[in-house]
C-alpha positions in Angstrom: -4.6 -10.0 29.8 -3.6 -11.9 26.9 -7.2 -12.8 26.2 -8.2 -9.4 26.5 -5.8 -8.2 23.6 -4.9 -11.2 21.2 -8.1 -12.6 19.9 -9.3 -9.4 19.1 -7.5 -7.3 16.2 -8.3 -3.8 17.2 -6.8 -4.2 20.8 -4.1 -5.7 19.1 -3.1 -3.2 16.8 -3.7 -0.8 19.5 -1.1 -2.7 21.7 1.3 -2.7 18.1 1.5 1.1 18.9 1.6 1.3 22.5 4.8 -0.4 21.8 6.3 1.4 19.1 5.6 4.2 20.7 7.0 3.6 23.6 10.1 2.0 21.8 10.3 5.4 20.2 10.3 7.1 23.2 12.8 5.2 25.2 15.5 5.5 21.9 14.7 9.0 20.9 15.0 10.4 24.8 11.3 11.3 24.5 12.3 13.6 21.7 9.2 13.2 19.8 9.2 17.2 17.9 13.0 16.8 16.4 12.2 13.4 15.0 9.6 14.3 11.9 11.2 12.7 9.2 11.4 9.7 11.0 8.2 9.6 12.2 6.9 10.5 8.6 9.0 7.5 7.3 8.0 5.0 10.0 4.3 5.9 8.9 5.3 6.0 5.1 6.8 2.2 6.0 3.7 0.8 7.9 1.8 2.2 4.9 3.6 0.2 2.3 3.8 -2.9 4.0 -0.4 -2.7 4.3 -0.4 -2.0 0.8 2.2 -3.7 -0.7 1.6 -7.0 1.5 -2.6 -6.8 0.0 -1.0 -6.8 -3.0 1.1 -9.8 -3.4 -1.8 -11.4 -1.4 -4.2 -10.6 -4.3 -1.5 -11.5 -6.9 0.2 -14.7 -5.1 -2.5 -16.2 -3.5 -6.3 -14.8 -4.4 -6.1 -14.4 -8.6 -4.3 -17.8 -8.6 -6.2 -19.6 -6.2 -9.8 -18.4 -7.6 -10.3 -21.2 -10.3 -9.6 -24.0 -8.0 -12.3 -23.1 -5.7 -15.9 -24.4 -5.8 -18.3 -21.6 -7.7 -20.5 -22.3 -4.9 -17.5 -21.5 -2.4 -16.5 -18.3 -4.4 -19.0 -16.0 -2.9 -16.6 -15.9 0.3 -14.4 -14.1 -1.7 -15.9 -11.8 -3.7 -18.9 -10.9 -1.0 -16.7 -10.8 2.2 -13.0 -11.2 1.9 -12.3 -9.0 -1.7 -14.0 -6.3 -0.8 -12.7 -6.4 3.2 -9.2 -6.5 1.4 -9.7 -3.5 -1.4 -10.9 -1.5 1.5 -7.6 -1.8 3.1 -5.7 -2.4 -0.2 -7.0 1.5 -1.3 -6.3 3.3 1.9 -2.9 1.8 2.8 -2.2 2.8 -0.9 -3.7 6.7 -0.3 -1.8 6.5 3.5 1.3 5.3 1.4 1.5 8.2 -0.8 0.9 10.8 1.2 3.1 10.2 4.0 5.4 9.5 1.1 4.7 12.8 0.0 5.0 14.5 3.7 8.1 12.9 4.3 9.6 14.1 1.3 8.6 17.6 2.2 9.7 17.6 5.7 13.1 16.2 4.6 13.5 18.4 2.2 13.7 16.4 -1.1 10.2 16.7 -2.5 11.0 18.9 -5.9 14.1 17.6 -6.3 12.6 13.9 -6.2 9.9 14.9 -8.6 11.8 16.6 -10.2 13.9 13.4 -11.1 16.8 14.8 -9.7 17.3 17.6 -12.3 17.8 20.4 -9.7 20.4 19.3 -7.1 21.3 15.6 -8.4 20.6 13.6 -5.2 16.6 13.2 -5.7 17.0 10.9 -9.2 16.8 7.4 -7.0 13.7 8.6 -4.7 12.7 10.2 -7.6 11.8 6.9 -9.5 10.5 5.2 -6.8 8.1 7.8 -6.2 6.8 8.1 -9.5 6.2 4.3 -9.5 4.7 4.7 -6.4 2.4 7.5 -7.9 2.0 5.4 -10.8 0.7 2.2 -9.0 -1.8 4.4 -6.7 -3.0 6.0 -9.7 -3.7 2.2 -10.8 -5.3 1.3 -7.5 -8.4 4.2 -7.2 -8.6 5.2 -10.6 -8.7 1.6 -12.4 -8.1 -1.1 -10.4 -11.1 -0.1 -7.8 -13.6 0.7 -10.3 -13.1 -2.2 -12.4 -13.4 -4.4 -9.0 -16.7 -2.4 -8.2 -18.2 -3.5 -11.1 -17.1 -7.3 -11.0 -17.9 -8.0 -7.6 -21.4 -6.3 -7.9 -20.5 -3.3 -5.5 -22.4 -1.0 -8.4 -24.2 -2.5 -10.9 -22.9 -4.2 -14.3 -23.8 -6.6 -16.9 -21.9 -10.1 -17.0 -20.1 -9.0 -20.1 -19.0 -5.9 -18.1 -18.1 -7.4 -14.7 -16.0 -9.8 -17.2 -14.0 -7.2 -18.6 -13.8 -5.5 -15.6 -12.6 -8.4 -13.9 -9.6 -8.8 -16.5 -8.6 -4.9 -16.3 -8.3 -5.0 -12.3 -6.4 -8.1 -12.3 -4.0 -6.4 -15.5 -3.4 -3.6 -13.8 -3.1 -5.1 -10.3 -0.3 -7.5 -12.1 1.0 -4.2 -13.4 1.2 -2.5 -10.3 3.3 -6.3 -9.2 5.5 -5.7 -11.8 6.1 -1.9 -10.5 6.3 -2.8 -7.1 9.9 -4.1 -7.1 11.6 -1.7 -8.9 9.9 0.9 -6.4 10.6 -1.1 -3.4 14.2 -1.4 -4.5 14.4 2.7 -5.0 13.0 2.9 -1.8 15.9 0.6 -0.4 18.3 2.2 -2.8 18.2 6.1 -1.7 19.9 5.3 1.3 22.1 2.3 1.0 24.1 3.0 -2.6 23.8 6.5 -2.2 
């Protein structure tokens, strides 16, 4: 059985479910209708960890690692493994925000959040954190992914242009590292020092 699920990634994540679902279950007395918000957050978490984790993986490890690898090695990364990675890096981001959004609403926060917490007071935390989230998806499909179209050859671009486009995707990827820790500790923050 384990050879049946392990080595291959799809049965594994499948089997990730099975038994969160199941864990879910058993704690919530199969109660799965009265448990939205946590449900919606659970999602909203797996999200951000997809997103968040591609990242830190761009910024810690692939941007710092690229010069040190043979140019004749580098085609790994930019033909297979960067764009593999933005896939993932793009969706988890879009997954991110709108279960973020949908939790939000279910709970009951979502104007008061955006809204900074201006109308009742108790959205002004969340509030932040989502507009940095917003922010940093913002970053990822409408100028981090472009740029990286351009300078991995996805669409077509002159070397001066795949250049410059390499430098705004890794700026704004770097910007969106610099964002991600004040949101993550918003996120953290709603519910612990509230």
């Amino acid at each position: 059985m384990i050879n049946a699920i392990l080595p291959n990634l799809r049965n594994s994540v499948i089997l990730a479910f099975v038994l969160g679902i199941a864990l879910f279950a058993y704690l919530s007395g199969g109660n799965f209708g009265g448990n939205w918000p946590f449900i919606w957050r659970w999602i909203h978490v797996l999200s951000g960890v997809m997103w968040i984790g591609l990242l830190w993986y761009f910024n810690f490890v692939q941007i710092p690692n690229m010069p040190k690898i043979p140019d004749e090695q580098k085609p790994a990364i930019s033909k297979v493994i960067a764009p593999s990675a933005l896939f993932w890096f793009r969706w988890a981001a879009m997954a991110t925000i709108l279960s973020g959004l949908i939790l939000a609403m279910v709970s009951g926060y979502l104007l008061d959040a955006l809204a900074l917490g201006t109308r009742d007071g108790s959205g002004r935390i969340i509030g932040i954190g989502m507009w940095l989230g917003a922010i940093m998806w913002f970053n990822v499909w409408f100028v981090i992914w472009p740029n990286q179209k351009r300078a991995l050859g996805i669409v077509e671009a002159a070397p001066e242009a795949k250049a410059k486009s390499a430098r705004m995707a890794m700026l704004f990827s770097r910007i969106n590292t610099v964002l991600s820790v004040p949101m993550l500790f918003c996120m953290v923050a709603q519910q612990n020092l509230n």
